[in-house]
N, C-alpha and C positions, 0 to 999 in steps of 0.2 A: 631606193630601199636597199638598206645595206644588209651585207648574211645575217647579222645578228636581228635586228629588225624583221628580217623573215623567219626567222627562228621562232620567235615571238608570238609571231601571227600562226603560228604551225602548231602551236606546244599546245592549244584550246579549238578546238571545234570542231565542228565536222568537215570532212575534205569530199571531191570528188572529182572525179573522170570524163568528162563531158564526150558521149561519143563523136564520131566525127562521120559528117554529112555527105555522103554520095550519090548523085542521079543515078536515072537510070539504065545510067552508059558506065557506069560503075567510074565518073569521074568527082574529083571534088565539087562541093556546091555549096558556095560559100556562103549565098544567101538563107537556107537552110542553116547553116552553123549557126550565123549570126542571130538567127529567131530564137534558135535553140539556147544561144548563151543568153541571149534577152530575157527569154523565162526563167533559166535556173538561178543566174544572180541575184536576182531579188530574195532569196529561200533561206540565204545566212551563211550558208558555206563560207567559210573560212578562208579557202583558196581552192583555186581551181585547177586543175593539172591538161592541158591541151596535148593533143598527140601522147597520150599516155597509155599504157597497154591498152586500156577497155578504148583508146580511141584509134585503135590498129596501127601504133605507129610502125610495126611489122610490115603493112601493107604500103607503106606512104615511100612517092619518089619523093627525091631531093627537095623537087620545085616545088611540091604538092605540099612536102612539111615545112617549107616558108609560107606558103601563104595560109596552112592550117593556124602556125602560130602569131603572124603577124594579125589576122583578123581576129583569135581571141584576144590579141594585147588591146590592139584598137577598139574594138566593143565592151571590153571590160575596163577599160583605162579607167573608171571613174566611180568602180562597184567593188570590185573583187584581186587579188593579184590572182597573176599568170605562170605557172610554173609550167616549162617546157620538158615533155619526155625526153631526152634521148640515149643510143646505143649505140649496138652495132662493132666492129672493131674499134681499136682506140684511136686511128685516123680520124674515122668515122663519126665517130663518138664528140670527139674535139671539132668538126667544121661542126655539126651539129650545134654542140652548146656556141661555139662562139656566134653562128647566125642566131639563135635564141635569143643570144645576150644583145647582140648588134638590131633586133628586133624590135627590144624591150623586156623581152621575159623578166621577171624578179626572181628568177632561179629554177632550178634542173633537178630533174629526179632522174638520175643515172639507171636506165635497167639493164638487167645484164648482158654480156656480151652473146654471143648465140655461135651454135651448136659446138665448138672446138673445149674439152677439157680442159682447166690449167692449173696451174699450182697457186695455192694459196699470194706466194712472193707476188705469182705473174700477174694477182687479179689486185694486188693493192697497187701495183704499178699502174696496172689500167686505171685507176680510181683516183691514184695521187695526176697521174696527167692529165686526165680529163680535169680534175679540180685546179689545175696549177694553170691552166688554158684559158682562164675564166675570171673575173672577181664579183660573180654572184655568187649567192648561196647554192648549193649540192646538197641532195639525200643520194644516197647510197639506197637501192635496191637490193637486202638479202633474198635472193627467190633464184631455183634454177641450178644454173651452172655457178652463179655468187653466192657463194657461203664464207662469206669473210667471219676469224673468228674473235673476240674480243683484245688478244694482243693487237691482232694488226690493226685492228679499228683504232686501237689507242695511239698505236705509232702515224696513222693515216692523220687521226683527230691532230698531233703533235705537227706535223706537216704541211697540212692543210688548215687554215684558220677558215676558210669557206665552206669546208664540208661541216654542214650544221645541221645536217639529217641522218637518221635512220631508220630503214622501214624494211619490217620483216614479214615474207611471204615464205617463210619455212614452218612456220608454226613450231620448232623445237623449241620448246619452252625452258632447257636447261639450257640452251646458249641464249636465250632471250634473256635469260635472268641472270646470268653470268655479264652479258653486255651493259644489262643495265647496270649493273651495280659496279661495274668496272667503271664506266663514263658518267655514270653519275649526269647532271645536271649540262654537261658540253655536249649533247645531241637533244634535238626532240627528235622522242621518238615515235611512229606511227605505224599503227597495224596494217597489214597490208593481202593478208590473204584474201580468197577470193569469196564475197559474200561474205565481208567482214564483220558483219552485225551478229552472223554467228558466234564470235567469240570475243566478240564487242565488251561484257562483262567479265570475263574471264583476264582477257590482256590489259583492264582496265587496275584489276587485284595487282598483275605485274606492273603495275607504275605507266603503263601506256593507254591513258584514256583519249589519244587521238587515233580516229583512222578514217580509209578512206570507203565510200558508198557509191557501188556504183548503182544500185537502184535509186539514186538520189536523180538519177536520167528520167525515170519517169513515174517514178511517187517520189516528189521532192517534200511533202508535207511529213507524208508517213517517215519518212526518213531522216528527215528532222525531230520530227515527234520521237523516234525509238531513240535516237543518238541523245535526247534531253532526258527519255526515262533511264537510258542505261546512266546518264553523268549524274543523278538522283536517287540511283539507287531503288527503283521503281522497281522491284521487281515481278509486283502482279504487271503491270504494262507490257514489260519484257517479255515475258514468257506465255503472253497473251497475244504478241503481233509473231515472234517466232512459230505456235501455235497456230497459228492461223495465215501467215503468209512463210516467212520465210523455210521452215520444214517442207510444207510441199511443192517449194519454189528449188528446193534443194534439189528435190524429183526429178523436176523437168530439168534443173540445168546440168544434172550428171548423169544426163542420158547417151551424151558424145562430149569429145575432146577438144573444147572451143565452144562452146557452149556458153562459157561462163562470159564471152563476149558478145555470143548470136542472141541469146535469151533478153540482154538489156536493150538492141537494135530493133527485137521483139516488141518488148515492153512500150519502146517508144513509140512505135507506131501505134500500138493500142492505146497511149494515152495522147492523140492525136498531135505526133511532132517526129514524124517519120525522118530517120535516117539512111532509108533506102536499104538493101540488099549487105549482107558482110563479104569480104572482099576474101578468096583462097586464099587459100587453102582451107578458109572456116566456112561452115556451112548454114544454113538459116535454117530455123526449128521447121518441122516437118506443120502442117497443117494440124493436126490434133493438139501438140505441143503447143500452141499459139493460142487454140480455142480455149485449152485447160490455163495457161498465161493469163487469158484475158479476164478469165473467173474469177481469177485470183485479184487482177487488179480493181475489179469491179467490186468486189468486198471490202476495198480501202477506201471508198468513197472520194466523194470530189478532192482535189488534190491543190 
């Protein structure tokens, strides 16, 4: 699959997160993964993103992130593509995507580098060498410490013929619409805030009706369901499952910082496909949090 060809497949559907499987010695457990990706494929997603934030690539050794992404390629070979996270500094960032690619991934969602400041200049550099390391397709993650702004993208876009992404976890809607209309039709673009379905209709008016779900980990129906009301303009649907799940889902997952990862790890076990414990520095919802989760998912019915 060539960048442009993923482009393709990225610019229509609904995307997601698949989290990622831990015993309960808090090591990888791959046979777990693989049940996990067995169920979510078949639901339509679009493409699948492995070691992606909601799948802790934060938490993941070296060796742990080969074999997180080699076992999504091989189980999903023949359902879904495989887009590999990675980060980290830009050494980092480059052995990363080239094992993804040497893997098989069909392309990289770049997330930002962690915790050091830089300038604008120093973060399209990081971006042009990760993508110049590579020749699969790259999304570009806005969110964080990456705030790239619509010149550099264009100069980036100009440089790079494989960065065929981009996905905005800033929610600033003047540079969201500024980008858009700068790059026109040379990115797909995808929303990427947290609990995307929030603003699922709104960044759809901006020209980005893709994004990603990660409650698609354990209400994959319901989640497809809301992702085809919002592409239909359904608006009693929308504002009928927002109403009723995602609002008070909002509750529990802005009750601590990391949440927005613990809460889906949550959700999985309640919809019986446990991913074991989150890994530190993030914490697991407290016992009430879980009960109140579980309400919630039980008003969505079979799945």
């Amino acid at each position: 699959m060539n960048p442009q060809e993923l482009k393709s497949i990225l610019s229509n559907g609904l995307l997601s997160f698949p989290i990622t499987d831990f015993n309960a010695q808090g090591d990888f457990h791959r046979e777990g993964y693989i049940k996990r990706l067995e169920w979510l494929a078949p639901y339509g997603a679009s493409a699948l993103f492995a070691a992606g934030g909601t799948g802790e690539f934060f938490s993941l050794a070296a060796s742990e992130y080969s074999q997180v992404i080699k076992t999504a390629v091989d189980t999903c070979a023949t359902s879904v593509p495989i887009l590999a996270g990675v980060g980290g500094s830009t050494r980092q960032a480059i052995e990363y995507a080239q094992e993804a690619e040497r893997l098989g991934a069909k392309g990289l969602l770049l997330l930002p580098h962690y915790l050091t400041e830089a300038s604008q200049d120093g973060v399209a550099a990081h971006v042009e060498a990760v993508c110049k390391s590579v020749k699969i397709g790259v999304i570009v993650y806005n969110r964080n410490v990456c705030r790239l702004t619509a010149p550099l993208l264009e100069r980036l876009a100009e440089r790079c013929p494989n960065l065929i992404g981009y996905k905005d976890g800033l929610g600033d809607i003047e540079l969201m619409v500024s980008i858009r209309r700068r790059l026109g039709d040379r990115f797909s673009y995808l929303g990427g805030l947290p609990t995307a379905e929030v603003y699922a209709a709104a960044y759809k008016a901006l020209g980005v009706p893709v994004y990603s779900s990660a409650v698609f980990n354990f209400i994959p129906k319901t989640a497809m369901d809301f992702y085809h009301a919002v592409a239909r303009e359904d608006h009693a649907t929308v504002g009928k499952i927002i109403d009723d799940f995602f609002l008070p889902y909002l509750d529990i997952r802005n009750r601590k910082a990391g949440y927005a990862v613990s809460i889906v790890k949550a959700g999985a076990t309640i919809s019986g496909y446990s991913a074991g414990p989150v890994r530190t520095p993030l914490t697991d919802l407290l016992p009430e949090e879980y009960e109140a989760l579980a309400a919630l998912i039980d008003k969505q019915g079979p799945q």
